[in-house]
N, C-alpha and C positions, 0 to 999 in steps of 0.2 A: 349551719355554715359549712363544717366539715364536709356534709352533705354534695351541695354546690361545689365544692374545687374539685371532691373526685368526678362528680359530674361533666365539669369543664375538662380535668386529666381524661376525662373515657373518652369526649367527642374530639379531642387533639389529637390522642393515640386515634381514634379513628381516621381523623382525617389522613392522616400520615399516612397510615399505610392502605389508603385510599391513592393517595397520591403514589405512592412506590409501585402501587399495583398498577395503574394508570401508564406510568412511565415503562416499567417491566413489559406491558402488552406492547404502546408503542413503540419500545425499543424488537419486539418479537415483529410486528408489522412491517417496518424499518426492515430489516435481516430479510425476509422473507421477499418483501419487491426488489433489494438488490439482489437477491438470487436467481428469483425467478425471471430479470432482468439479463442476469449473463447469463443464463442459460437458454434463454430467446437469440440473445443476440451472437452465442456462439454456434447455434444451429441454423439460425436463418440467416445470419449476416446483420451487421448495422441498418444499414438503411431500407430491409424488408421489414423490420422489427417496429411495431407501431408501440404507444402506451400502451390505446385500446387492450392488443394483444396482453401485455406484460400485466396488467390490471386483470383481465381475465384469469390469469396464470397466478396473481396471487391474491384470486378475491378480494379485492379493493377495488375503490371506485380513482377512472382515470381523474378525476379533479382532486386526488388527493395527493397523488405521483407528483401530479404537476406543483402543487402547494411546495409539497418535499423536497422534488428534487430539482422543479424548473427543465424536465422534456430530459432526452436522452444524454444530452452532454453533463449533465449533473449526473446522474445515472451512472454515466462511466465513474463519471471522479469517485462518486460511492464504492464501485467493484474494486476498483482499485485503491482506494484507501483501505478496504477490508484485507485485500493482497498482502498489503503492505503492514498490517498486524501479526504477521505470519501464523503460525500453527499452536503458539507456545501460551502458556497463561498471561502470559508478559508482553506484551507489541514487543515487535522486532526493534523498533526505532532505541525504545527505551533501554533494551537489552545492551543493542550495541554503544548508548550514551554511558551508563554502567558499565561495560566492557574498558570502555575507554578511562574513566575516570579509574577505576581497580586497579589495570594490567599493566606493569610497569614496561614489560618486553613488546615493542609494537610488532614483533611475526607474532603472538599472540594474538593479538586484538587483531591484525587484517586474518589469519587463519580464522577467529570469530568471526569477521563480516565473510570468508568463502564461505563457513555452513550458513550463514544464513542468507545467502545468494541462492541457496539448495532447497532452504525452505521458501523463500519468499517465491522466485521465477516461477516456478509450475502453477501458481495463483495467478501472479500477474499476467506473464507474459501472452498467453493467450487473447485477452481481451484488448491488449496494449498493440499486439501485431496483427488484430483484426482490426485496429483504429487505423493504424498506421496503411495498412490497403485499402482501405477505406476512406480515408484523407486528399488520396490523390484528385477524389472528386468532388469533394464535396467541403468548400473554402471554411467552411464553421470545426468542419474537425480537423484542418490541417491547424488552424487556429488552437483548437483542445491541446492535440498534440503536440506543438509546440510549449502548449503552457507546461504540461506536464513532465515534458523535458527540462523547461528549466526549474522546477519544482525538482526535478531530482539531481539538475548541476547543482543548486543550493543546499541540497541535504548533503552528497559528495564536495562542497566547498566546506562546511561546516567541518566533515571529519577529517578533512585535507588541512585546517585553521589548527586544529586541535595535534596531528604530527607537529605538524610545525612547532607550536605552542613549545611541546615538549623536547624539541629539539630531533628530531626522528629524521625529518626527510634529508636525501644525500645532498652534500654540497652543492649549491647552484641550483636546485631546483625550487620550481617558487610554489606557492599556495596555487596560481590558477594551473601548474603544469600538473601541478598532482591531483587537484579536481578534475581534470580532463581525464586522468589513468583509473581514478576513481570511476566517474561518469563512464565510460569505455568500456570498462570490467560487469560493471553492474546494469549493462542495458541488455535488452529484451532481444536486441538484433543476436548479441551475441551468443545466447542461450539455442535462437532456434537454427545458428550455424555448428552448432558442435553437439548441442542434445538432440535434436529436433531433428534436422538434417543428416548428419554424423555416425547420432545415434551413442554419444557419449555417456557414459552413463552418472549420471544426477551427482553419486559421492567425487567419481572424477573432475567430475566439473569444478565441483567446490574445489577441491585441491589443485587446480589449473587456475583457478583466480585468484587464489590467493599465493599461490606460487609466483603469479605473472606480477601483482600487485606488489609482492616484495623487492621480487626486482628489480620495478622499474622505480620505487620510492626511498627503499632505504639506502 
């Protein structure tokens, strides 16, 4: 009888890490089409960029892209959800929910959301401002881009909820006026008017938004 349960214990341990290895590849698969995806679409443009191509670029077959991500507008929402993980072991998101729950002085926590304005833009903003030219023609991505705007006034309303909460923001000013300064500060337009354009440089930036963001909130 002993026998049989380490039996049964060996083919469970196996399975498991049968399955973790499984998950591990396709999560390696995964990584690799959204890469070799923004890097199609940042050299050729959007709408030169086929699956075909992007399947060829990361050896997979186009019916699997499609399964995964549903055609290019999925695609994006990938690159950019990855953006928005930033650089750090930690998503950014979660960093700055932490930030917030911690940091009792809020020029603290908005100076945390400037650096990570620093790390996140150079990820994002690229693929975000090649939708965005991109859009004018083409009614499905002006649709995208829209969504994904308001996907990021609701992340900027959330931490706009959360001054509030704590009593932070200046006299008179209400949750939707400070998600718009929020929303404002942390768009794509503004990064390639002062870094891009400009020629700002990246630590500057962070300390001009978070400079701007104090002012206009607390």
């Amino acid at each position: 009888m002993p026998s049989i349960t380490r039996k049964r214990r060996a083919v469970k341990g196996k399975r498991s890490y049968d399955a973790s290895l499984r998950r591990a590849k396709a999560r390696e698969k995964h990584d690799r089409i959204v890469e070799m995806a923004e890097s199609r679409f940042l050299r050729d443009g959007y709408g030169a960029t086929t699956i075909a191509a992007i399947a060829g670029d990361a050896d997979v077959s186009v019916d699997l892209i499609y399964k995964s991500f549903g055609g290019k507008p999925g695609l994006i929402r990938a690159i950019r959800a990855r953006a928005l993980r930033g650089t750090g072991s930690v998503p950014a998101e979660e960093r700055s929910d932490k930030l917030q729950i911690s940091e009792p002085d809020p020029r603290n926590i908005i100076r945390g959301w400037g650096h990570l304005v620093t790390e996140i833009m150079p990820l994002s903003a690229p693929i975000l401002l090649l939708l965005r030219d991109a859009a004018g023609s083409d009614p499905e991505l002006g649709a995208l881009l829209e969504e994904l705007d308001a996907d990021r006034l609701r992340r900027m309303t959330d931490n706009a909820l959360r001054l509030a909460a704590s009593g932070h923001l200046r006299r008179g000013s209400s949750v939707a006026d400070a998600a718009d300064v929020l929303w404002t500060y942390s768009s794509p337009e503004l990064y390639e008017l002062l870094v891009l354009r400009r020629g700002m440089r990246l630590e500057r930036f962070g300390e001009f938004v978070a400079s701007a963001m104090i002012a206009a909130l607390l």
